[in-house]
C-alpha positions in Angstrom: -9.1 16.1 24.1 -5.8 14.5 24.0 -3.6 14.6 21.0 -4.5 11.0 19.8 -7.9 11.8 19.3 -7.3 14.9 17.7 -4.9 13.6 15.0 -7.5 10.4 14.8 -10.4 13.0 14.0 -7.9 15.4 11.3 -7.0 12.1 10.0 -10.8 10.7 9.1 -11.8 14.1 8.4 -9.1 15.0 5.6 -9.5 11.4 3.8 -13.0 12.2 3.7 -12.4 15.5 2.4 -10.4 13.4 -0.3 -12.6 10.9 -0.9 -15.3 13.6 -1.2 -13.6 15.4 -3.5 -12.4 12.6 -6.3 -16.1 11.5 -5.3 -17.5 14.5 -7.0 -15.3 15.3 -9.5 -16.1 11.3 -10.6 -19.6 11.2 -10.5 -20.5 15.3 -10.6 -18.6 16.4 -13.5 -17.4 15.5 -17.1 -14.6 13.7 -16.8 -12.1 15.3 -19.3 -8.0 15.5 -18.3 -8.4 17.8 -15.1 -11.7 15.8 -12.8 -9.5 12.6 -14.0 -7.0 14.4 -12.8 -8.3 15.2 -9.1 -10.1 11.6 -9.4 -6.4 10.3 -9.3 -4.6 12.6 -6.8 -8.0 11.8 -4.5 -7.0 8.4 -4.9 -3.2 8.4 -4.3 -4.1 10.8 -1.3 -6.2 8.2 0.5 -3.8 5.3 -0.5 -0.5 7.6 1.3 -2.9 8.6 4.0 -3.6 4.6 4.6 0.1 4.2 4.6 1.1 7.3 7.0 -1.7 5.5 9.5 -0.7 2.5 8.6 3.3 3.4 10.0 2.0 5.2 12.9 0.0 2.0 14.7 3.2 -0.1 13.6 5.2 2.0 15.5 3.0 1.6 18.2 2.5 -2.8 17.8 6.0 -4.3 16.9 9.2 -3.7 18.2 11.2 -3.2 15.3 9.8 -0.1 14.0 12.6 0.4 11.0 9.8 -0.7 8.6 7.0 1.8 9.7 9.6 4.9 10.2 11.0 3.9 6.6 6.5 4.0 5.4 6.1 7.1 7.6 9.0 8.8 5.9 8.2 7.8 2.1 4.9 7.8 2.0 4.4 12.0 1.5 7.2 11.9 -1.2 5.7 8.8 -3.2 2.3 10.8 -3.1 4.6 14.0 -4.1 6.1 12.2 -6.9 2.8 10.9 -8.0 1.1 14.2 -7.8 4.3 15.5 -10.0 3.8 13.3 -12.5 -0.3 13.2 -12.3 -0.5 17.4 -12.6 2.9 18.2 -14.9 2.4 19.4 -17.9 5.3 18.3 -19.5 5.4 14.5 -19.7 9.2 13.1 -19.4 10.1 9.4 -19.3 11.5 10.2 -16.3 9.1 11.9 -14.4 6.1 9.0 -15.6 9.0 6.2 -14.7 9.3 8.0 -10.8 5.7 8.3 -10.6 5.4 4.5 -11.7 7.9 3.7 -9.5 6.4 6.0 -6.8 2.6 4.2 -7.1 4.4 0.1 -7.2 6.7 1.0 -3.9 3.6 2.4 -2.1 1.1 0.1 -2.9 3.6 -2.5 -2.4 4.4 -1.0 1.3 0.6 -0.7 2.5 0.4 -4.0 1.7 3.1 -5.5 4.1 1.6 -3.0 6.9 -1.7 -3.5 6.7 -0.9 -7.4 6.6 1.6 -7.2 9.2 -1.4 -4.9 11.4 -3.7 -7.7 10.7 -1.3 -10.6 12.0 0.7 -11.1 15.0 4.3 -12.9 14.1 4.4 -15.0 17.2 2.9 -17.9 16.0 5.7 -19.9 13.8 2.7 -21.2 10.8 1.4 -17.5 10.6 5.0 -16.4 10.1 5.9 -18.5 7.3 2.5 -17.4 5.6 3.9 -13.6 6.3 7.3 -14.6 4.9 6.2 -16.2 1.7 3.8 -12.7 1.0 6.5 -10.5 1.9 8.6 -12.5 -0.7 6.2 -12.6 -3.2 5.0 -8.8 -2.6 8.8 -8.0 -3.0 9.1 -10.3 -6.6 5.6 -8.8 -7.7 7.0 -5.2 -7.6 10.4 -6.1 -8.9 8.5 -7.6 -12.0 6.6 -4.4 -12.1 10.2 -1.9 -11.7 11.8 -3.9 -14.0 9.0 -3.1 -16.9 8.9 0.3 -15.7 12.6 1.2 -16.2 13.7 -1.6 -18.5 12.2 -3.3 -21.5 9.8 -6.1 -20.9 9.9 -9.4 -22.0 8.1 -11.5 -22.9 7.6 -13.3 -20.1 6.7 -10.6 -17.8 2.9 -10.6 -18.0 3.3 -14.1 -16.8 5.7 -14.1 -13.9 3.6 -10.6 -12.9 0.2 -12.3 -12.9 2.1 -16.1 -10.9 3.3 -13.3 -8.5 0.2 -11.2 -8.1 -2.0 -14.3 -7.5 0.5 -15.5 -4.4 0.9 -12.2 -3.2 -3.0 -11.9 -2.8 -3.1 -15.7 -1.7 -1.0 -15.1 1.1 -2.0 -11.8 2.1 -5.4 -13.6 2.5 -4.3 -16.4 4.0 -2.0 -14.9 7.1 -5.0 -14.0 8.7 -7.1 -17.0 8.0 -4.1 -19.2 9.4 -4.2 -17.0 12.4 -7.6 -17.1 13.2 -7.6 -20.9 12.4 -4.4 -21.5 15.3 -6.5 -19.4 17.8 -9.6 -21.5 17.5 -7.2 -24.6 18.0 -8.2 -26.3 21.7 -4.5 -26.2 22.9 -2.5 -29.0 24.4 -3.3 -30.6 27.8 -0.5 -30.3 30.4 
């Protein structure tokens, strides 16, 4: 068995372990502070797990690979942070605020991989489409940090919710745009 398999096959079997596990303590259990507890730190786990896999077939698929070492590299300590702030017993500003922070930067970053997995960048109409999500996956968590560690205004449920809607727009639109350039008959000579 070479080593691809064999990290493929630890992979699938330790998210399914996780997913088993917040599973259970979801649907077999009372859910008082603790199950809710392990229903969240399941959750986080397969999210940072996505991301780790995520980073490594990046690495593999484009050339710069700056993004998916930087996902491969913060993924454990967002899921660290979040734990931290999901198991302590002591709740801090601070600590929720990191954990906040830790959940908007990795949500944020499995978005832009898993988009950038789904798309190639070569075609220029499929690029734009990338662009404007990345922008708009940038602004939504930057609306989101800026609640987190400053006060929010007014405003902010608005400009989160404009954000949120182009962010999934585009994310859902890259591909269709692809797919949509591909089925285009080309040019004749």
């Amino acid at each position: 068995m070479n080593n691809r398999r064999l990290v493929l096959l630890s992979y699938v079997t330790l998210l399914s372990g996780f997913a088993l596990w917040g599973f259970s303590a979801a649907v077999a259990r009372d859910l008082d502070l603790t199950n809710l507890r392990i229903v969240a730190t399941a959750a986080i786990a397969l999210l940072a797990g996505g991301a780790l896999y995520a980073a490594v077939a990046l690495m593999s698929r484009v050339e710069s690979t700056t993004f998916p070492r930087l996902l491969f590299a913060t993924a454990p300590i967002e899921f660290a942070l979040i734990c931290a702030g999901i198991w302590s017993s002591s709740y801090t500003i601070d600590l929720n605020r990191l954990a906040q922070t830790a959940v908007v930067l990795l949500v944020a970053s499995l978005l832009a991989a898993t988009l950038r997995l789904l798309v190639g960048l070569d075609r220029p109409a499929v690029r734009l489409v990338f662009i404007g999500f990345a922008a708009s996956d940038i602004a939504t968590g930057a609306v989101v940090l800026k609640a987190i560690w400053g006060s929010p205004g007014q405003d902010d449920a608005k400009i989160f919710t404009a954000f949120a809607v182009l962010t999934a727009f585009t994310y859902l639109l890259a591909p269709a745009v692809q797919w949509l350039q591909d089925a285009r008959p080309s040019p004749l000579p």
